[in-house]
Every structure is written in C-alpha cells, then in structure tokens.
C-alpha positions as CSV (number, residue, x, y, z in Angstrom):
1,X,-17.1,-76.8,86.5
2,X,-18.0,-79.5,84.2
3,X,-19.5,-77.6,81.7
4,X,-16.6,-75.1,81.5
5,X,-13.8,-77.6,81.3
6,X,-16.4,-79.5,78.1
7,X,-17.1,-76.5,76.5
8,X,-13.4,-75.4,76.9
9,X,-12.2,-78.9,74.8
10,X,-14.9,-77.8,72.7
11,X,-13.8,-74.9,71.4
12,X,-10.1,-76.0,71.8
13,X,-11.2,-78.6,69.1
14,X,-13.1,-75.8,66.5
15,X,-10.1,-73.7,66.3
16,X,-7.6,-76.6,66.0
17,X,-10.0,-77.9,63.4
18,X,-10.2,-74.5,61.5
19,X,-6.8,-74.1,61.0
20,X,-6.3,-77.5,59.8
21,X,-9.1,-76.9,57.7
22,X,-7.5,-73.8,56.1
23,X,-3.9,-75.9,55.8
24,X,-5.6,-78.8,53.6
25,X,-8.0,-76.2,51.7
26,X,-4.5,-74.4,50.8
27,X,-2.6,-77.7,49.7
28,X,-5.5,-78.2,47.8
29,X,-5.9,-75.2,45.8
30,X,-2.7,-73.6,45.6
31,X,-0.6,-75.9,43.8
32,X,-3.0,-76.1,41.0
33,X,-3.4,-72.3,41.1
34,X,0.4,-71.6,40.5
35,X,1.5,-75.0,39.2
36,X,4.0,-76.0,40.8
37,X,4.1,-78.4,44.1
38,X,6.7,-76.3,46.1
39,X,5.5,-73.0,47.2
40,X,7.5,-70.4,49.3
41,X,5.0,-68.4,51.2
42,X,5.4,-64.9,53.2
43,X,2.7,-64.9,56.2
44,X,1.6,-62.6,58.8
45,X,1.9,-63.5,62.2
46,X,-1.7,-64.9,62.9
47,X,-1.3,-67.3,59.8
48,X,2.6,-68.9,60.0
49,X,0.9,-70.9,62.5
50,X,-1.8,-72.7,60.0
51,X,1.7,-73.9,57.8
52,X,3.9,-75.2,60.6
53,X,2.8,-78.6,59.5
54,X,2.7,-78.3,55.6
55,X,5.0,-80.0,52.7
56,X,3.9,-77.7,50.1
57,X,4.6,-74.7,52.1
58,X,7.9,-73.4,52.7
59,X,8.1,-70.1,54.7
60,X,10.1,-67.1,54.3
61,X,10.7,-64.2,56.2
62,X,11.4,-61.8,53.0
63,X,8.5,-61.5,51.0
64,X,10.6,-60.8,48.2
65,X,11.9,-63.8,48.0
66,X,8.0,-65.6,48.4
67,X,5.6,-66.9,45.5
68,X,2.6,-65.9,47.4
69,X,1.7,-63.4,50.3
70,X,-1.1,-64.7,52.4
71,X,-2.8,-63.3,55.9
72,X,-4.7,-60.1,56.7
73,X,-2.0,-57.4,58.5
74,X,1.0,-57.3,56.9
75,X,4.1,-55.1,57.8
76,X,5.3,-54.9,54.7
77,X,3.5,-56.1,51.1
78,X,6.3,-56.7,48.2
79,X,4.9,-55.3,44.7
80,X,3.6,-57.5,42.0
81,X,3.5,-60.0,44.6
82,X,0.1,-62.1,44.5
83,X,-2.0,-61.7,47.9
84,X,-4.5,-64.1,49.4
85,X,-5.5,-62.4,52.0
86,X,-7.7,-63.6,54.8
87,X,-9.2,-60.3,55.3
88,X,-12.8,-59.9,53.0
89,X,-12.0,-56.1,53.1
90,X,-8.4,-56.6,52.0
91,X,-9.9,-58.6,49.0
92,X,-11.8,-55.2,48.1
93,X,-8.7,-52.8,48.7
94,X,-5.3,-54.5,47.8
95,X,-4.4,-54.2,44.0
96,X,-2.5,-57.8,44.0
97,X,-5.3,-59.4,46.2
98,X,-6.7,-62.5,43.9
99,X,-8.2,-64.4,46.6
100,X,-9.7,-64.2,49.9
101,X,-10.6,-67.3,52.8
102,X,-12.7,-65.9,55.1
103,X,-15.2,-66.8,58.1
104,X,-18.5,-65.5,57.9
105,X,-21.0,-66.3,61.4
106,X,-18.9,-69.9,61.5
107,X,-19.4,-70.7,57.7
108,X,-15.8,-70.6,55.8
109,X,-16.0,-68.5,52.1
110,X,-13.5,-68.2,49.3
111,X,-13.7,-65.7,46.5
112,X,-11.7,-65.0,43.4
113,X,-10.8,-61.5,41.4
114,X,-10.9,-63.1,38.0
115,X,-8.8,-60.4,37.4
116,X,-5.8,-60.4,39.7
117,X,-5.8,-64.4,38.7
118,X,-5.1,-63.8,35.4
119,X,-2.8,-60.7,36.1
120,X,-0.6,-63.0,37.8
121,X,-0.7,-66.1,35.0
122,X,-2.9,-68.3,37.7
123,X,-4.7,-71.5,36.4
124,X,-8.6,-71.3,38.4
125,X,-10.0,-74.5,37.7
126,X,-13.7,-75.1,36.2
127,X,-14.7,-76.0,39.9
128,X,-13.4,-72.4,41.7
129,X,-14.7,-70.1,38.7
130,X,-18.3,-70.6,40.5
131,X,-16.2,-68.8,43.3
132,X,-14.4,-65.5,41.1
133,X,-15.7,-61.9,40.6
C-alpha cells in the first residue's frame, strides 16, 4: 500500500510538472516568435488545461478570432491560421503546422518548418534555428 500511494504522488507530480513545463516553454518562445506579448490562442481540449494559469495566453473558443492554433485533435482548423501542434505526425501533415512539442520515451522535443515560420512572418531566434527543418 505504501508503494502504490508513493508511486501514485509520483506520477501525480511528472504530469503536473509536464504541463507546467510546456506552459513556461510556450511564454517563452511564443512571444518572441510572433512579437507581441498578448496572444489569443484556440486549443484542443487536452491542451486548454496547460493555459489556465498563463498571462500571455488568452483563450478563445473561435479559432477565427485566435493568433495561433495549438494541440493535436482539433474539431475544426481555421485557414491561414499558424498551427503548433503537439502531434509529431501533425507536424508532417498539416499545411499551417510551423512547430511541433512533443514527448518522445519521457524526453520533451521541439521542431521547426523553416518554412511555415516564414510563411506566417515569424521571428525564429539564432537559438531555435538548431531546432527547424
């Protein structure tokens, strides 16, 4: 019983910790991407969650009305909206995917499509292009 209730506050702990990993990776990043401090961001269900606490990050329920689409399974995807999916395949398929966070066996990895960033007038700093295809 021990074990269970450790390993329980253990794992408890690595997915708080993820998500508020994800949260501070995306304040971050984002603002310099699009250059502005104030984003409005339209989320899939599995991702609203990681920007309840952010004051960058407003979010809308109309992706039309968004700067940036981010998640992996979307109902709806506006066009020429930029994506950041979380979704390694949806970096390969979607045509306004310029980014990707993903988890690969527990280690987190970010890509960039060089192109989709400059499609969409994005600013990728020196330190990211290391990260773009």
């Amino acid at each position: 019983m021990k074990k269970f209730l450790i390993s329980s506050i253990f794992i408890s702990s690595i997915a708080f910790s993820s998500e508020n990993y994800e949260l501070k990776l995306y304040e971050k990043i984002f603002p310099i991407l699009f250059k502005t401090d104030k984003l409005i961001v339209y989320a899939d269900n599995s991702s609203k969650r990681i920007f309840r606490d952010s004051n960058i990050f407003t979010l809308t329920s109309n992706c039309e009305e968004s700067t940036l689409i981010i998640g992996k399974d979307f109902e709806k995807i506006c066009e020429n909206k930029p994506i950041f999916t979380t979704s390694y395949r949806n970096f390969e398929n979607l045509d306004n995917s310029f980014g990707v966070f993903y988890w690969r066996n527990g280690v987190p990895k970010i890509r960039f499509n060089l192109f989709n960033v400059k499609k969409f007038n994005l600013f990728l700093p020196q330190g990211l292009k290391k990260y773009a295809k």
